[in-house]
N, C-alpha and C positions, 0 to 999 in steps of 0.2 A: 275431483274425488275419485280414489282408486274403484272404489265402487261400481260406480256408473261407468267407469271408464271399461272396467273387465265385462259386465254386462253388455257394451257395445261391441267387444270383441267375441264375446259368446252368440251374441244376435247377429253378426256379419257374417260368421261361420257356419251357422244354424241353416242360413239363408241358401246351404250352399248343398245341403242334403234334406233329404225326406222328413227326418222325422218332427211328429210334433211334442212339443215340448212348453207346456204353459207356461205363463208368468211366474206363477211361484213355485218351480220347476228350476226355472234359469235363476230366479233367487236364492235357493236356498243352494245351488251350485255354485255361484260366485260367492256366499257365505260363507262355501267348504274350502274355496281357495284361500279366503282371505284367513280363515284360522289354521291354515297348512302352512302360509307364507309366513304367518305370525310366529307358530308352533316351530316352524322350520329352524327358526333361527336358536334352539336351545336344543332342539332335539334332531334337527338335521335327519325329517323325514325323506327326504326328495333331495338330488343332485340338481333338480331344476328351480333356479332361485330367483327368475321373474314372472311374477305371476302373470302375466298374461301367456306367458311360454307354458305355466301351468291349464292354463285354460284350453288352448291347444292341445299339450303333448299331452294330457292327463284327464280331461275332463271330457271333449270332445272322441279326442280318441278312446273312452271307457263307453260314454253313450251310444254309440253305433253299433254295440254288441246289443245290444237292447232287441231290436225285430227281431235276433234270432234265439232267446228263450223263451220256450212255448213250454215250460213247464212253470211250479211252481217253488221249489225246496234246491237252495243252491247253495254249493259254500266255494268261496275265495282264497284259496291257498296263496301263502306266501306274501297277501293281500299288501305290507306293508303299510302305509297311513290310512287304507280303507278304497285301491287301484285295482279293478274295476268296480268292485261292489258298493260301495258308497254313492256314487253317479248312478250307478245303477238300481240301487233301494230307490233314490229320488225318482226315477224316471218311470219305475215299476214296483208302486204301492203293493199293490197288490199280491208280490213276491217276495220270499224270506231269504235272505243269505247270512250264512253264520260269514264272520271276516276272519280266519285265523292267520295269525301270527307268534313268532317266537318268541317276540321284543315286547317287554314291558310297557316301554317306555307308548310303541308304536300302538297299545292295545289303550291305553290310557288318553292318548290321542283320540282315536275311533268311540271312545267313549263318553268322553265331552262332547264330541259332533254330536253324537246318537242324540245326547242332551241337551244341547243349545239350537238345534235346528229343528230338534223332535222330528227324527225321522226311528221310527217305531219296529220299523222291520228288518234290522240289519242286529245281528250277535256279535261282537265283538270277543273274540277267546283266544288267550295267550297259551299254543299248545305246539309243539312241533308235529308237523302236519300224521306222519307215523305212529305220533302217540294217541293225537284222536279218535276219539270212539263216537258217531254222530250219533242221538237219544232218538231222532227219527229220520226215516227213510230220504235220502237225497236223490233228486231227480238230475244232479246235473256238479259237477268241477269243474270250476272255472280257475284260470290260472294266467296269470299275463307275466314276462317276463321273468319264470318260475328258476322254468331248466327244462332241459332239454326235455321230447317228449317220453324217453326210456328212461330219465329218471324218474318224470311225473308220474309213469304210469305206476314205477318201482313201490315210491311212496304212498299215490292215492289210491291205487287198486280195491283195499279194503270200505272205500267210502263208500264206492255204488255198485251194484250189483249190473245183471248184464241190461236193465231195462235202462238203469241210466247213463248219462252219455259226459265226456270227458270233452270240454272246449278249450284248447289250446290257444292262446293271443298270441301268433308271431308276427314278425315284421315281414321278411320275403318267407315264400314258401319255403318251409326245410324241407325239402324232397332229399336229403341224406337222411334227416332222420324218421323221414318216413318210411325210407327204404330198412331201417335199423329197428321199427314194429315188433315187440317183442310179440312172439305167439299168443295166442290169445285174446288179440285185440286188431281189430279192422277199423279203419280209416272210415267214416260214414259218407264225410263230403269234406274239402275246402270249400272256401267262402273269400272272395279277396271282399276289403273291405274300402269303402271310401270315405279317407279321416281329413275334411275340408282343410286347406292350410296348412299339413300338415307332409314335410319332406320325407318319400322313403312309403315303400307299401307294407299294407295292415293283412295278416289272413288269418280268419280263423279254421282250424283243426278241429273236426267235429272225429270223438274217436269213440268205440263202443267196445264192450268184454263180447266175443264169441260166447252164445249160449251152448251148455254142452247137451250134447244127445242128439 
């Protein structure tokens, strides 16, 4: 059964980093794969079309960002089927991420999950990221796979102010476009990350607005 089968590749992987991660945790994660794999095939969320490679490239690699938000009010730009914040709602109850996207198709998506798995803390909102206006204060833009970091910062600037903090998901460190830092904004830390199973390295880009005065 596909089920049990992707559950053993979530547990094999699991086995291979820190964090903890309960039983109905790794459930309702191989649930999100199995209706992304399903979903996949009409609305062609994901280029990645075996699920277990979902489990890896998408799942595992989303969760690992987890130890390092220490806030609570986050939003997901460019989110696409709910990549990193969906894993990440599961893993951190406790944390709100609005998921914005520009595709109907892909908000409608995010919205069934929200539904059939009942996870309670994730916004689902079809908006291009520029036209968003957040109703309360964000502590944190998370963005994996977006663009580059002078775009990101181009379009989300207006999200958070200088107390909160922009997370970039790249794969090698972009030290060109770090170097390409539009003024106004400092680099706080890299972070390389370690995504079990997974070929090619992960780094998150912690970046913040200069406060003025």
């Amino acid at each position: 059964m596909l089920e049990s089968s992707l559950l053993a590749v979530l547990q094999d992987s699991l086995q291979e980093c820190d964090l903890v991660v309960t039983q109905q945790q790794k459930e309702k994660l191989v649930k999100y794969v199995l209706m992304m794999n399903k979903w996949n095939k009409a609305y062609n969320l994901t280029s990645v079309r075996d699920p277990q490679q979902m489990i890896i490239k998408h799942i595992v690699d989303s969760i690992v960002v987890a130890p390092y938000l220490d806030k609570t009010q986050y939003i997901d730009v460019g989110t696409g089927p709910g990549l990193p914040g969906i894993p990440l709602a599961i893993m951190c109850p406790e944390k709100h991420f609005i998921l914005l996207d520009s595709l109907g198709k892909r908000v409608r998506f995010m919205k069934q999950v929200a539904f059939e798995l009942k996870i309670q803390n994730i916004q689902p909102v079809q908006s291009r990221v520029e036209d968003f206006k957040p109703e309360v204060e964000l502590d944190g833009v998370l963005s994996r796979a977006f663009a580059s970091l002078k775009d990101m910062l181009h379009w989300c600037q207006h999200l958070v102010d200088s107390q909160g903090t922009f997370l970039a998901l790249k794969g090698q460190l972009p030290v060109d476009e770090i170097e390409q830092l539009p003024s106004g904004f400092n680099v706080q830390e890299t972070i390389k990350l370690d995504v079990p199973k997974l070929e090619g390295e992960r780094h998150i880009v912690k970046i913040k607005k200069q406060t003025v005065g």
